[in-house]
C-alpha positions as CSV (number, residue, x, y, z in Angstrom):
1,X,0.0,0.0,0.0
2,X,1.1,3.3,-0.5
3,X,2.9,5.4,2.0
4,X,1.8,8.5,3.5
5,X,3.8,11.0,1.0
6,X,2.4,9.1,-1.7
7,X,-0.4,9.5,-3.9
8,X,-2.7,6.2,-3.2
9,X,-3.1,5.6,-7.2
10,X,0.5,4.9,-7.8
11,X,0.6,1.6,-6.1
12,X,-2.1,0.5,-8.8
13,X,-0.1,2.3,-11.5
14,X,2.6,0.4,-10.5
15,X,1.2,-2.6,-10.0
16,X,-0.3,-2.5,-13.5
17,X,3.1,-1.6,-15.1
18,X,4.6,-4.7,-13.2
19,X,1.9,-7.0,-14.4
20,X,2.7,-6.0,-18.6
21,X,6.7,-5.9,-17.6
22,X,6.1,-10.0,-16.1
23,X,3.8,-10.9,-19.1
24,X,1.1,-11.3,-16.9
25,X,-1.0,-9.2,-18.6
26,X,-0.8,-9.1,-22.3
27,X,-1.8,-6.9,-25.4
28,X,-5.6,-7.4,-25.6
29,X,-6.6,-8.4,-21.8
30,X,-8.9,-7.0,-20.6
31,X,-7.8,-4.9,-17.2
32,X,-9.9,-5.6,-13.9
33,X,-13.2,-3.7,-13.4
34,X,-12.8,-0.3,-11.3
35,X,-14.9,-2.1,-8.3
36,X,-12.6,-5.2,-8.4
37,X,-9.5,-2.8,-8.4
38,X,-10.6,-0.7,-5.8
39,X,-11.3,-3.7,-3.5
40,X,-7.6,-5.3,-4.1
41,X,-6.0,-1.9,-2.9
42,X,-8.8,-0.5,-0.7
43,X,-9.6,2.6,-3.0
44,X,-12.1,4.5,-4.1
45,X,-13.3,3.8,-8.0
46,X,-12.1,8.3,-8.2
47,X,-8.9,6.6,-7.5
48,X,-8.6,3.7,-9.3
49,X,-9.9,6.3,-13.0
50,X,-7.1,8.5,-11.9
51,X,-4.4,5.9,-12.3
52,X,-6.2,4.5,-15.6
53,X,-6.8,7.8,-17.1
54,X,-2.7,8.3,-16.4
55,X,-1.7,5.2,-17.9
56,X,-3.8,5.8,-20.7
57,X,-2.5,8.8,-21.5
58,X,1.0,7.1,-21.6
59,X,-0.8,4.4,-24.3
60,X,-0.5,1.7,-21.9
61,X,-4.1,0.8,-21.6
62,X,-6.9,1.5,-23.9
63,X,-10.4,2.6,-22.7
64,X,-13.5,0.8,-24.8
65,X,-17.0,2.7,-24.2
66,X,-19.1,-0.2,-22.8
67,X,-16.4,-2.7,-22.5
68,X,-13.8,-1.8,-20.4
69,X,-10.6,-1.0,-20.2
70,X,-7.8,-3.3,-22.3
71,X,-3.6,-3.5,-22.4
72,X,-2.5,-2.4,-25.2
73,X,1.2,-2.2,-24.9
74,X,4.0,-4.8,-24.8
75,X,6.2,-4.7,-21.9
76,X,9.1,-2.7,-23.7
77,X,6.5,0.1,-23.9
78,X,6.6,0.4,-19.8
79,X,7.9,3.3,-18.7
80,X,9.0,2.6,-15.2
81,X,10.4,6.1,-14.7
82,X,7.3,8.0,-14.6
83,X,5.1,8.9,-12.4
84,X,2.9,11.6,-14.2
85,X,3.2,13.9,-10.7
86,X,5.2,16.9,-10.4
87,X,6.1,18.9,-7.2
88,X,5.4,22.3,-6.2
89,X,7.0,23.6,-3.3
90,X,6.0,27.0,-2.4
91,X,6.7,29.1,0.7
92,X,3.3,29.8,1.8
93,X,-0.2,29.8,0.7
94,X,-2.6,32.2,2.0
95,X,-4.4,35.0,0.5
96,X,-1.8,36.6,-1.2
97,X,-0.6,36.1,-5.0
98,X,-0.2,31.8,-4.0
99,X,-3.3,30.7,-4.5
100,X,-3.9,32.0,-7.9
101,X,0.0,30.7,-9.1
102,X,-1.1,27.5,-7.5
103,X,-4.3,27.4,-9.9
104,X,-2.4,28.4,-13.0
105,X,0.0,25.6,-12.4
106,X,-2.7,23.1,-11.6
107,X,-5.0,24.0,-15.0
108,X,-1.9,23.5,-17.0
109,X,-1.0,19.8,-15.7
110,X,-4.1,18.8,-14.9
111,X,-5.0,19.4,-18.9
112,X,-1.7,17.1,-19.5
113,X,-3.0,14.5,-17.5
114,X,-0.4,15.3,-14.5
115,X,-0.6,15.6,-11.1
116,X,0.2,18.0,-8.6
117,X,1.6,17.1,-5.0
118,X,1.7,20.6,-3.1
119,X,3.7,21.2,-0.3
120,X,4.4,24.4,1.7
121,X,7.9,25.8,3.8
122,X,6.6,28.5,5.5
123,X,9.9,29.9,4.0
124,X,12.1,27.7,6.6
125,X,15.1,25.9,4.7
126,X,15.0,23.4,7.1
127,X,11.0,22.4,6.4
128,X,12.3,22.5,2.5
129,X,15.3,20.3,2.6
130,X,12.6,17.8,4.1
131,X,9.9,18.2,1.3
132,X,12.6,18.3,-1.7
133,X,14.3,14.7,0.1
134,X,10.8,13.4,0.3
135,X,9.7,14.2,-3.1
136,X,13.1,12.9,-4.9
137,X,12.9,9.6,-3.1
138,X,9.1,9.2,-4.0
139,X,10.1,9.5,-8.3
140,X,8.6,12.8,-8.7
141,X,9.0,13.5,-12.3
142,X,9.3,17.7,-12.4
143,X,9.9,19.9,-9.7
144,X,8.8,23.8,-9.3
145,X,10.3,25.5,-6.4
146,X,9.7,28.6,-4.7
147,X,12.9,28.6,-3.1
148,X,13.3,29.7,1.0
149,X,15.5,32.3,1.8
150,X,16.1,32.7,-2.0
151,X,18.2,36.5,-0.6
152,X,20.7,33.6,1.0
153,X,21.7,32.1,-2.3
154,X,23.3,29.1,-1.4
155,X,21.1,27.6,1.0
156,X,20.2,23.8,0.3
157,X,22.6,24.0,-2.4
158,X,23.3,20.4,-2.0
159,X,19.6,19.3,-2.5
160,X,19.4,21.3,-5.7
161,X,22.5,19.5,-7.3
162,X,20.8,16.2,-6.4
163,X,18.1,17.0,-8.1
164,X,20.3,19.0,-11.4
165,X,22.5,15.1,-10.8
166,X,19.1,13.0,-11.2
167,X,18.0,14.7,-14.3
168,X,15.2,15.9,-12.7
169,X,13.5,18.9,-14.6
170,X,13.4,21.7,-11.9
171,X,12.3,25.5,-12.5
172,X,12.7,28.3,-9.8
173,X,9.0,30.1,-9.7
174,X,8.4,33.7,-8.5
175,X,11.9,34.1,-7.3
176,X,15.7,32.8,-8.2
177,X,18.6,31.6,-6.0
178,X,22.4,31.3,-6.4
179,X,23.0,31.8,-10.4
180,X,25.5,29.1,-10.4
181,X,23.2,26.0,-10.1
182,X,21.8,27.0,-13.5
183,X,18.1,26.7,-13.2
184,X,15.8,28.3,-14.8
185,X,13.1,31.0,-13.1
186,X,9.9,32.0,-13.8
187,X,9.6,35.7,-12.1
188,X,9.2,39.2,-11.8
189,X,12.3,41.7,-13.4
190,X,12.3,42.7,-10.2
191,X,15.2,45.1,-10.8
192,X,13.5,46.7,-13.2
193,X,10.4,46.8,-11.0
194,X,12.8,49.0,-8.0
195,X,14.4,51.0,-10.9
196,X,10.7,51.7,-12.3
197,X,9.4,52.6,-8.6
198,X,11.9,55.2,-8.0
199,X,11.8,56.9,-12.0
200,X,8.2,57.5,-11.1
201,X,8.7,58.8,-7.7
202,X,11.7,61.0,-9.0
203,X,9.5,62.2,-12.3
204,X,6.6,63.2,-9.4
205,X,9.3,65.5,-8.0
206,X,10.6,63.3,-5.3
207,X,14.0,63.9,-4.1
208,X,14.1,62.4,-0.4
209,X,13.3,58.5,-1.0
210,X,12.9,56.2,1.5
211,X,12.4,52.5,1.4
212,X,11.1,49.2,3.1
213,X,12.7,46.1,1.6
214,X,13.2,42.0,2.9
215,X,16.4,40.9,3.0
216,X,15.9,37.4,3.0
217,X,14.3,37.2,-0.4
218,X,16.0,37.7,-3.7
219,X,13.3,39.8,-4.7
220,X,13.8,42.4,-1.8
221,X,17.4,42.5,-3.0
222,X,16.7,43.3,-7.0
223,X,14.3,45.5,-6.2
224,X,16.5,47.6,-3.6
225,X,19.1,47.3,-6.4
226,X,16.7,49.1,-8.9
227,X,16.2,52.0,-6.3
228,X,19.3,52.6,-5.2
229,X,20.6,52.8,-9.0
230,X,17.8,54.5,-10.2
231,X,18.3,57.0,-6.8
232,X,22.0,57.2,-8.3
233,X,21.6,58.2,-11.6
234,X,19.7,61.2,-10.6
235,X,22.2,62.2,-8.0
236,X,20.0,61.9,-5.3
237,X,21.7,59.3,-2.9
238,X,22.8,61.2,-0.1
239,X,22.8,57.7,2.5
240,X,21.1,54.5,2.9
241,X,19.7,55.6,6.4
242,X,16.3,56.2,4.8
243,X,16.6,52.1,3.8
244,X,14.9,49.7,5.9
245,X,15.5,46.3,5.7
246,X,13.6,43.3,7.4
247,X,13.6,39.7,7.8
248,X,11.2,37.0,7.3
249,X,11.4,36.7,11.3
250,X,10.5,40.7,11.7
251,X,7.4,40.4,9.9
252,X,5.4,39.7,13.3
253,X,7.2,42.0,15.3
254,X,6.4,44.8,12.5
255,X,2.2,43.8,12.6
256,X,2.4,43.8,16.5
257,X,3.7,47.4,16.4
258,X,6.8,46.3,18.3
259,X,9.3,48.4,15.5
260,X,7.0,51.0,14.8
261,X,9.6,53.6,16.4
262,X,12.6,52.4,14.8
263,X,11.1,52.5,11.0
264,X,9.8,55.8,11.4
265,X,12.6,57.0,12.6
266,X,14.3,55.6,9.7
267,X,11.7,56.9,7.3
268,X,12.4,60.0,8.8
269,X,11.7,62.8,6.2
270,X,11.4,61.2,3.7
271,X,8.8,62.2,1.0
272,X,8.4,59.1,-0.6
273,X,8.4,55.5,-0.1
274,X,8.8,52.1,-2.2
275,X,7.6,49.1,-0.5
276,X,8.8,45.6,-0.5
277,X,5.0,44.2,-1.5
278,X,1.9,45.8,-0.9
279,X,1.1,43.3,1.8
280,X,3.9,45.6,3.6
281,X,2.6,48.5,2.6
282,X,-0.7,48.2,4.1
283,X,1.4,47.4,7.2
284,X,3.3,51.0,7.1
285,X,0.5,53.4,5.8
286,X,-1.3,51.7,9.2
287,X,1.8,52.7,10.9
288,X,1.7,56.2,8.9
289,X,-1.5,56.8,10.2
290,X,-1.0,56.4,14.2
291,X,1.7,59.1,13.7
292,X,-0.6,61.4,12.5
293,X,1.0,61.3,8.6
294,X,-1.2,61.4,5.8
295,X,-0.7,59.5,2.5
296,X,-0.3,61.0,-0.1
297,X,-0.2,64.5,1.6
298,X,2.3,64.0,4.0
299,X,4.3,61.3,2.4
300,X,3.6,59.3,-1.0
301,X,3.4,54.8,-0.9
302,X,4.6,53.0,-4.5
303,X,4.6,49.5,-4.2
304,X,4.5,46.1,-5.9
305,X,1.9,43.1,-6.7
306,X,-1.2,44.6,-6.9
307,X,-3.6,43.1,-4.2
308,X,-7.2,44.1,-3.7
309,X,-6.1,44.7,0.0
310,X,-8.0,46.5,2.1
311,X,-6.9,49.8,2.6
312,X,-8.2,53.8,3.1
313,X,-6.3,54.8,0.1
314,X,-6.0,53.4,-3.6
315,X,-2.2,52.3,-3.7
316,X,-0.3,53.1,-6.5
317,X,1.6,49.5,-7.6
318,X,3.0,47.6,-10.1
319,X,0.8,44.4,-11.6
320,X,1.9,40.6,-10.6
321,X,1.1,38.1,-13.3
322,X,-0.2,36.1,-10.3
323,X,-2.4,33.2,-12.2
324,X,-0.6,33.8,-15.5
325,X,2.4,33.2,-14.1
326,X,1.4,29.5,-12.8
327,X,0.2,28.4,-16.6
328,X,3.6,30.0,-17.8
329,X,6.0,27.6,-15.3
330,X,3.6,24.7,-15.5
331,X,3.9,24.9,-19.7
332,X,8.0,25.5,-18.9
333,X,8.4,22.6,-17.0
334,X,6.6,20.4,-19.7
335,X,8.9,21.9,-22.0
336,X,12.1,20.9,-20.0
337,X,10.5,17.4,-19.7
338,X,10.7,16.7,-23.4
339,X,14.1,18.8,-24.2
340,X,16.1,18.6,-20.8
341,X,18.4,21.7,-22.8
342,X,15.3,23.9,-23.3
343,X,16.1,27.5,-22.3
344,X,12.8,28.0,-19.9
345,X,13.5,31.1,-17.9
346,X,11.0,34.6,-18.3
347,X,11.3,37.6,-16.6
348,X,8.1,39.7,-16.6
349,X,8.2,43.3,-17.3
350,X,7.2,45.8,-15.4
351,X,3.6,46.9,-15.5
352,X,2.5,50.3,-13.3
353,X,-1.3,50.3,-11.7
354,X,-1.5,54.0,-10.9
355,X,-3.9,54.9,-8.3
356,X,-4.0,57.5,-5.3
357,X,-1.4,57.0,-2.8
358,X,1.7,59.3,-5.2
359,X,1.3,62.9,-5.2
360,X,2.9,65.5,-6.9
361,X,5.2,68.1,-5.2
């Protein structure tokens, strides 16, 4: 029987593909009824379809409308290799941009007759060196990682060339991690998304720029990056006091109100801000507010993803694929299935949402 990390149809699958590899089962047999399956390994008919419908897809079995189902494949047909389900490893999933990038990548394999096994890290690289040794040992055939702590680039380094070493077609979604592995990535140009931040502060007249970025993720790196250049070009980087950066640890301490003091005191007079994510910058224009500072009057909020958060004021951001993004790295990976040499990595562009919270001055 199938163990807890795995998918209760691929003992049947198996079981079938071992059958047609003994000669047990031959081309033209006719396969077991769905009730007689589902008795011998205690699953629901659902269950016993899914593993057909997989195996037919691979040409293995042949489905005959008021017959049954039939072999139709020698053993040298078998593939023993594959087991139609692909990983997704994600950090979280809550109301953010994850649940839509989960239901892009599920339309997209689902349609190809694969299947997803989803598993979450909370962004701890500890939880996913567990997931990514569970999901090699249990013959996963793809992988697509969000990776943890992607801003610490050569964390679980060792699990990612196990998986480059297996031939196991990986792709990096929605952020990237230490260049020299080689995978591909399915993200955000978020450089270009910091650069574009602070050009459309600077073209609304903003000199004094301040900024909220995580340090932990890749994506608060490139996007500080963009400022910080975009901030030089013009001349108008005096320090990096007016930079606030934060951890993936900080983020409760920043909700509870605990570092209110400290990042307005950083902000200091700043008249402008950029964001991390707009989940952050609900976060600080609350914070704004209990100080008594307007937004846009007193100080101007750009930020990135584009969330229907609640929020007194329309926030001026920068779109996230979201959904889009799922189909793109599930039709990727497919890709790198068939051509392990494909070249599968997209950056999106950037793609301003202007709304109420940049003024003028």
């Amino acid at each position: 029987m199938a163990s807890a990390d795995t998918p209760k149809y691929t003992d049947l699958m198996n079981w079938i593909r071992e059958q047609i590899l003994s000669g047990e089962f031959t081309i033209g047999m006719r396969l077991p009824s769905e009730n007689e399956l589902g008795k011998k390994f205690s699953i629901s008919r659902q269950t016993v379809r899914q593993a057909t419908s997989v195996l037919e897809s691979e040409g293995l079995l042949e489905r005959r409308r008021g017959s049954g189902t039939y072999i139709s494949a020698t053993s040298n047909s078998v593939k023993k290799s594959s087991s139609r389900n692909i990983g997704v490893v994600l950090t979280y999933l809550d109301d953010y941009i994850f649940p839509s990038i989960v239901k892009g990548i599920e339309r997209v394999l689902t349609k190809n007759v694969y299947f997803m096994q989803l598993a979450f890290t909370y962004n701890r690289v500890e939880k996913e060196a567990y997931i990514l040794d569970s999901m090699i040992k249990n013959n996963i055939d793809g992988l697509i990682i969000e990776p943890s702590k992607s801003g610490i680039p050569y964390i679980n380094t060792d699990f990612y060339q196990k998986i480059k070493a297996l031939g196991i077609p990986c792709i990096f979604v929605h952020a990237d991690t230490n260049p020299l592995m080689g995978i591909p990535s399915i993200r955000m140009d978020d450089y270009l998304l910091g650069q574009s931040a602070a050009e459309y502060l600077i073209k609304h007249g903003h000199k004094n720029i301040a900024g909220i970025f995580k340090s932990d993720d890749m994506q608060g790196q490139l996007r500080y990056s963009g400022v910080i250049n975009a901030l030089k070009h013009h001349d108008l980087l005096a320090s990096e006091r007016n930079m606030y950066w934060y951890t993936t640890e900080d983020i409760k301490l920043i909700r509870n109100g605990n570092l209110d003091t400290e990042i307005l005191d950083r902000i200091g007079n700043a008249t402008a801000l950029v964001c991390y994510n707009d989940e952050m910058a609900k976060t600080l224009i609350d914070i704004l507010y209990k100080s008594d500072k307007k937004i846009p009057d007193d100080i101007s909020i750009i930020s990135f993803d584009d969330l229907a958060l609640e929020s007194t004021i329309g926030l001026t951001t920068f779109a996230h694929p979201k959904q889009e993004l799922g189909k793109i790295v599930a039709v990727q990976l497919l890709k790198l299935l068939d051509n392990p040499n494909f070249n599968a990595s997209i950056k999106f562009p950037p793609k301003l949402i202007e709304r109420d919270s940049v003024k003028t001055i």
